[in-house]
C-alpha positions in Angstrom: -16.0 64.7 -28.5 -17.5 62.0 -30.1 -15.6 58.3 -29.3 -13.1 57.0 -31.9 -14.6 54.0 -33.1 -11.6 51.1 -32.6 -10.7 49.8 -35.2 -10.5 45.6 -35.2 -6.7 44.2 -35.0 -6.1 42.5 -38.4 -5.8 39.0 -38.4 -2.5 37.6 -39.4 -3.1 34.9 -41.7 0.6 33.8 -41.7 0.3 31.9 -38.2 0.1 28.8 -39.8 4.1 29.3 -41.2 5.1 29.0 -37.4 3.6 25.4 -37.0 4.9 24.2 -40.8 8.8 25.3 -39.4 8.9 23.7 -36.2 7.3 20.7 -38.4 10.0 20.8 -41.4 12.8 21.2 -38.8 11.6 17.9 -36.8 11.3 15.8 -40.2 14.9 17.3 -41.3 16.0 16.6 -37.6 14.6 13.2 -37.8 16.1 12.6 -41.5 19.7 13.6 -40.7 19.2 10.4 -37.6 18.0 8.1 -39.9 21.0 9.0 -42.0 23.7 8.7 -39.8 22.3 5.4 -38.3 22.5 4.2 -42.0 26.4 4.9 -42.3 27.4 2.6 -39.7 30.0 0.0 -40.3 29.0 -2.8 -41.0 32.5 -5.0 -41.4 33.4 -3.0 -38.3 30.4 -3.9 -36.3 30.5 -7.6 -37.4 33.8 -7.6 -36.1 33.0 -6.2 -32.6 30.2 -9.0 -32.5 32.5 -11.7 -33.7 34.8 -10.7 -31.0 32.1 -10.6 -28.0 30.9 -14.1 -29.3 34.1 -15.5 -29.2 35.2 -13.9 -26.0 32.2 -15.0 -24.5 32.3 -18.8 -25.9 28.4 -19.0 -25.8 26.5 -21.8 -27.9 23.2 -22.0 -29.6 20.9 -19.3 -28.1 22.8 -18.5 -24.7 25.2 -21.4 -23.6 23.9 -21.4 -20.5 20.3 -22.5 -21.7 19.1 -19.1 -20.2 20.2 -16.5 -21.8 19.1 -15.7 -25.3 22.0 -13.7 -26.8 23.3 -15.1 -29.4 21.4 -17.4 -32.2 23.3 -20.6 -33.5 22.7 -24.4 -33.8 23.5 -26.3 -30.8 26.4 -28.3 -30.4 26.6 -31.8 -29.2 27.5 -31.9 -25.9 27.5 -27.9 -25.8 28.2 -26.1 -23.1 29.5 -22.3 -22.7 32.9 -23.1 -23.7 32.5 -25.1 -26.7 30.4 -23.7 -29.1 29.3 -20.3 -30.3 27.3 -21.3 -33.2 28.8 -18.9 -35.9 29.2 -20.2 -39.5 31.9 -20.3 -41.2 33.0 -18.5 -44.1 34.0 -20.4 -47.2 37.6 -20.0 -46.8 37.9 -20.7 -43.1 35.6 -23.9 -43.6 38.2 -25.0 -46.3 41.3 -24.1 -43.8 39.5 -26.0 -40.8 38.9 -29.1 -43.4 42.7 -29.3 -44.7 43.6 -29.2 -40.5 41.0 -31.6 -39.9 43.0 -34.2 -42.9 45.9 -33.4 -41.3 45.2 -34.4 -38.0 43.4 -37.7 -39.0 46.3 -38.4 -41.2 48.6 -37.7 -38.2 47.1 -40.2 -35.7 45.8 -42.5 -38.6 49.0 -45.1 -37.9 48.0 -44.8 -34.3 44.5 -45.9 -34.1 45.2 -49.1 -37.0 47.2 -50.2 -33.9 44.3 -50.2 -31.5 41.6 -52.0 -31.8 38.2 -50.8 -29.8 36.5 -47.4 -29.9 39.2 -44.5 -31.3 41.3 -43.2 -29.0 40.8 -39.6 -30.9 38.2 -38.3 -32.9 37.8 -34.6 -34.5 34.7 -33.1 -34.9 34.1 -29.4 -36.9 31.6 -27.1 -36.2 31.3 -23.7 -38.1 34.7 -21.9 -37.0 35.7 -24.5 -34.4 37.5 -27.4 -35.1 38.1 -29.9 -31.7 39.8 -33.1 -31.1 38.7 -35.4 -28.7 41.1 -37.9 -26.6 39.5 -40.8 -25.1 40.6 -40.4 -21.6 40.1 -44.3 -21.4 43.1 -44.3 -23.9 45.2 -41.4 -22.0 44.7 -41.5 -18.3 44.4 -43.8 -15.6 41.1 -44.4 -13.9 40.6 -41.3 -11.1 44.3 -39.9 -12.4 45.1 -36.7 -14.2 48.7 -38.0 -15.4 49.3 -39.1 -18.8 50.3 -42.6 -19.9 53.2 -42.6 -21.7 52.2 -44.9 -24.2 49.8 -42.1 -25.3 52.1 -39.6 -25.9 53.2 -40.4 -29.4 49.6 -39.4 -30.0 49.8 -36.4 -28.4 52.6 -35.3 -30.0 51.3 -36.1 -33.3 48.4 -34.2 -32.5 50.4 -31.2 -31.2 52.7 -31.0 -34.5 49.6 -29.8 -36.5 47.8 -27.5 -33.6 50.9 -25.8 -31.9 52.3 -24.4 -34.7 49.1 -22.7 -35.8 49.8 -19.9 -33.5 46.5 -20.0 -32.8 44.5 -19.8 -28.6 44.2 -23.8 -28.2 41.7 -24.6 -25.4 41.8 -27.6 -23.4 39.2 -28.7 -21.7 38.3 -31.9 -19.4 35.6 -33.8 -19.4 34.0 -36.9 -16.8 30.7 -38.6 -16.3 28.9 -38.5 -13.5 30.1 -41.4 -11.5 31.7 -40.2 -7.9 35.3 -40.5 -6.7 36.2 -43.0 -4.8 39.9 -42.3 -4.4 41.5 -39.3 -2.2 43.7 -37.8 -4.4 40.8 -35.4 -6.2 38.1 -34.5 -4.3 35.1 -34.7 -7.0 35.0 -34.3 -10.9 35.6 -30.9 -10.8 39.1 -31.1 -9.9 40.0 -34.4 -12.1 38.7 -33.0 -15.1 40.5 -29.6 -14.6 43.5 -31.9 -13.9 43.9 -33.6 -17.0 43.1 -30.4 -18.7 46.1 -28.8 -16.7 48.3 -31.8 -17.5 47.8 -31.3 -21.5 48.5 -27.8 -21.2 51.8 -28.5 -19.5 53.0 -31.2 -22.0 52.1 -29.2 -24.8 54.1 -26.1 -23.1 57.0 -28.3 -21.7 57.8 -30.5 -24.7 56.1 -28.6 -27.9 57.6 -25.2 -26.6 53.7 -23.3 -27.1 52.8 -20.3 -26.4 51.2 -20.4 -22.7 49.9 -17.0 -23.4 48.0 -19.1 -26.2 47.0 -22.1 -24.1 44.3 -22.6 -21.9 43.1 -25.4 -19.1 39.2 -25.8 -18.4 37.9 -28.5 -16.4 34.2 -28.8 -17.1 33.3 -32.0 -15.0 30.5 -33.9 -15.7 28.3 -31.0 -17.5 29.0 -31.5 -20.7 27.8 -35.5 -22.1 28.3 -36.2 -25.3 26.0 -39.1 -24.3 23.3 -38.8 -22.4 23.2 -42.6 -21.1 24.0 -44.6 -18.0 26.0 -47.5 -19.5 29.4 -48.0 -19.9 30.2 -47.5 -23.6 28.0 -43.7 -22.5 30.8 -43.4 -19.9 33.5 -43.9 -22.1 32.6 -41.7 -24.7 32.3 -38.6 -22.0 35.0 -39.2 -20.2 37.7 -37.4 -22.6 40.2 -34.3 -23.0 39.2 -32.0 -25.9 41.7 -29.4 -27.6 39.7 -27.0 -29.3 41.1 -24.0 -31.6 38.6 -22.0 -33.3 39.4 -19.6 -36.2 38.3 -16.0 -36.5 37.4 -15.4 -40.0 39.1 -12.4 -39.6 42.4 -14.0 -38.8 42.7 -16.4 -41.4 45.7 -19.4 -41.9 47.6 -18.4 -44.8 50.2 -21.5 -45.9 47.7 -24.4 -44.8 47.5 -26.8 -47.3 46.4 -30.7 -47.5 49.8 -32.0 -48.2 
């Protein structure tokens, strides 16, 4: 019986339908990401990085010169806890400028009474307004308590920040030279001492918030100037209270009167 002669398998010209699905289902894959990473939030996720910036207090590009998280100017005499860089919006830079008048106009009838370098200056940066006291003016040489001729100023100062509402930092500030007395061991402790002491007048005798106050001492790490002479000295040996505003969290009723 004579051999059936095979006949050849037919070719299936369709194969190539396999490979264009498993390619139109990766681009629709790869579309639908695309898409949903485009959706974010935007106001939302500004406002979680607002939040992380101002939790973390960093200036210019990492605050502690090392680490490159956040970009910003740098501020004069910057440091961790002074600075974070952020702009502000038009409205907030118009709120900070009205406190910033009313302040100055505050402590005005107090520094024509002085004469020398100004026993309080206040400086703005983006969000962050701060006013420096001349610890010359305020404390003792090596002491952390207040001179009670000072505290007119103080409480001048305090009638415009306390009632803000707002998280007032205070931090201290020396210069390099060592301690000679016994009562704080190094400049560490004095600064974080006359930080504490602010805090506790502005609790005690302005009735804040303490859950809106805070004392940092900052030692010598944080010139405003970077010399060795004694004008240099004076200017970084001071007490700043700093309050900056989230522009999320605006001052409604502040006005230049």
């Amino acid at each position: 019986m004579a051999r059936r002669k095979r006949e050849e398998e037919h070719e299936n010209h369709e194969r190539w339908l396999v490979s264009y699905a498993d390619f139109i289902t990766l681009l629709f894959a790869f579309f639908v990401v695309m898409y949903s990473v485009s959706r974010l939030d935007n106001n939302r996720l500004a406002r979680v990085a607002d939040s992380i910036r101002w939790a973390l207090h960093h200036s210019g590009t990492g605050g502690t010169n090392s680490m490159p998280i956040f970009e910003g100017p740098p501020t004069e005499g910057g440091g961790p806890a002074l600075s974070n860089g952020i702009a502000a919006t038009p409205q907030t830079a118009k709120e900070i400028e009205i406190l910033r008048k009313r302040i100055e106009r505050r402590v005005r009838p107090f520094a024509l009474q002085r004469p020398g370098p100004a026993a309080v200056t206040v400086s703005i940066e983006g969000r962050r307004i701060a006013v420096r006291l001349a610890a010359t003016e305020f404390f003792d040489a090596g002491h952390a308590a207040l001179r009670p001729q000072s505290l007119a100023i103080l409480d001048a100062i305090a009638s415009e920040l306390v009632p803000l509402e707002r998280l007032l930092r205070v931090e201290g500030h020396t210069d390099e030279t060592p301690l000679a007395g016994e009562r704080f061991r190094n400049n560490w402790e004095l600064s974080a001492a006359r930080a504490a002491t602010v805090v506790t007048y502005l609790e005690q005798a302005h009735h804040a918030d303490p859950v809106l106050l805070a004392a940092v001492g900052l030692g010598s790490g944080h010139p405003l100037s970077p010399g060795v002479d004694a004008l240099s000295r004076d200017r970084n040996r001071r007490v700043e209270l700093v309050l900056e505003l989230s522009p999320h969290d605006p001052l409604p009723g502040l006005t230049d009167e």
